[in-house]
Phi, psi and omega in degrees: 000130187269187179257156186270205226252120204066008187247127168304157159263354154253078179303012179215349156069162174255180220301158185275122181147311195306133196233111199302180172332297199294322191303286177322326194274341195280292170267004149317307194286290175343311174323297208285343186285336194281311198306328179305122189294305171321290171330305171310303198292324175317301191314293199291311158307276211301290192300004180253328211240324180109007183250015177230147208228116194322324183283359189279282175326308200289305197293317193261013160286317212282320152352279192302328199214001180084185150306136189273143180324154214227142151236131207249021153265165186275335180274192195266145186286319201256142193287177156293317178297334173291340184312302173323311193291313166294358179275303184296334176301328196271308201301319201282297157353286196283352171295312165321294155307317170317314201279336178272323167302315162339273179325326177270323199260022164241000000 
């Protein structure tokens, strides 16, 4: 027996939000090439040198990790005091990258 004719067989479809297979394996993959130290360093190596053009970066970051969340108050999301820790979390990631470009180009 078949559905009649304009009535779903999912009437409520699916959630809003929900993001399908092909989507999901699309940034699973992406995620893992930005997260990769080499790959970081290449990117940041291109991008120093002019050869990488900031919407290349901007599509697989947006891939990877979506649209950034929209809020609709004004203040700031991250306390201040976490600022510190992620300003020293960054600092050590770019020593790092520094040291592995150090390393490639001698």
């Amino acid at each position: 027996m078949g559905f009649a004719s304009g009535v779903s067989g999912n009437p409520r479809g699916r959630p809003r939000g929900s993001r399908n297979t092909a989507t999901r394996a699309v940034a699973e993959w992406t995620a893992a090439i930005l997260e990769d130290p080499q790959v970081q360093a290449r990117l940041l190596s291109d991008a120093r040198q002019g050869r990488l053009h900031h919407a290349v970066l901007g599509q697989l970051l947006l891939y990877a990790y979506g649209r950034p969340a929209t809020s609709s108050s004004p203040e700031a999301t991250i306390p201040f005091s976490a600022l510190a820790d992620a300003r020293a979390s960054l600092r050590v990631k770019l020593d790092q990258m520094r040291d592995v470009l150090e390393t490639e180009s001698t």
